[in-house]
C-alpha positions as CSV (number, residue, x, y, z in Angstrom):
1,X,51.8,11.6,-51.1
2,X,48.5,13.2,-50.2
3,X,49.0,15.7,-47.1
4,X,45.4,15.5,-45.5
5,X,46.0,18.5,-43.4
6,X,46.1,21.8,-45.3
7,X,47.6,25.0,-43.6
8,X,45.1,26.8,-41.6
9,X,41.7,25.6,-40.9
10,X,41.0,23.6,-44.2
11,X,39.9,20.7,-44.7
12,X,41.8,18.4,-48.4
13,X,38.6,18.0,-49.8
14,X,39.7,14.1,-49.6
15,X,38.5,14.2,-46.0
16,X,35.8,16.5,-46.9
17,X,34.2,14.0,-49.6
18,X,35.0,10.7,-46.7
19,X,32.6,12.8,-44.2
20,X,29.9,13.1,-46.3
21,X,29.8,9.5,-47.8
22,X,30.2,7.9,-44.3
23,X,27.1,10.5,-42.7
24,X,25.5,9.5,-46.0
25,X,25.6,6.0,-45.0
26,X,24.6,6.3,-41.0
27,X,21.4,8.2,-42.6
28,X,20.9,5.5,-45.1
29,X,21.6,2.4,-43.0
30,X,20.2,3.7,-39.6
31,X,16.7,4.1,-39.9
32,X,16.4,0.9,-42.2
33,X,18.3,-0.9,-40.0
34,X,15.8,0.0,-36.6
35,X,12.7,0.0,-39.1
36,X,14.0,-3.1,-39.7
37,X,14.6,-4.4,-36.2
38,X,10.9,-3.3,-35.4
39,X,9.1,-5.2,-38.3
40,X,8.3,-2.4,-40.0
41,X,11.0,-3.0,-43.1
42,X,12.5,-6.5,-44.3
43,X,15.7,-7.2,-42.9
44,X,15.4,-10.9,-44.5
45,X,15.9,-11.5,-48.6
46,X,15.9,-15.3,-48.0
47,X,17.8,-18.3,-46.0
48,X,20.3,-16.3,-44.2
49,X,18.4,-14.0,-42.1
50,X,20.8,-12.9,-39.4
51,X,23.8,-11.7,-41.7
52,X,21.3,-9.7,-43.3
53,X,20.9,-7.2,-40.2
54,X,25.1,-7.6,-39.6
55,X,25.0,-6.6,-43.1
56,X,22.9,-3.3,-42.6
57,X,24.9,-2.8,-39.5
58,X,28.1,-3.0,-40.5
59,X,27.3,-0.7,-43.3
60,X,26.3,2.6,-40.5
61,X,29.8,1.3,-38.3
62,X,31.2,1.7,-41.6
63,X,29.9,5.1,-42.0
64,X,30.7,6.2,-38.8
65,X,34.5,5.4,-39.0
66,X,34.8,7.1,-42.2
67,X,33.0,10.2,-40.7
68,X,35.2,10.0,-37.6
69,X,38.2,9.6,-40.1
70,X,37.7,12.3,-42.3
71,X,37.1,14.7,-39.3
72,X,40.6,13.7,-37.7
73,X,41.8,16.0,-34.9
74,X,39.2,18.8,-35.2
């Protein structure tokens, strides 16, 4: 069993690694995702438009839950 809670103020560098990769995404998919919203950036790659941007989207919600995740109760 993984304890994700070490004594003291530590962090398991499980959580540590989860806060990077989700702010990782939020800066990748964020900007994209309003440069794409204001026709400066493709959202489109062909027939299905619309799940393109729910796509990008879903990618930054992603990255925020696993940022708010691997920050837990601090």
């Amino acid at each position: 069993m993984i304890r994700w809670q070490r004594k003291g103020n530590e962090r398991h560098p499980a959580r540590t690694w989860m806060v990077r990769l989700g702010i990782v995404l939020i800066i990748m998919s964020g900007p994209y995702l309003v440069f794409g919203v204001l026709g400066w950036l493709p959202l489109e790659t062909g027939v299905v438009t619309w799940n393109n941007v729910r796509i990008v989207s879903g990618v930054a919600i992603f990255g925020c839950l696993l940022a708010a995740v691997g920050y837990g109760n601090e």
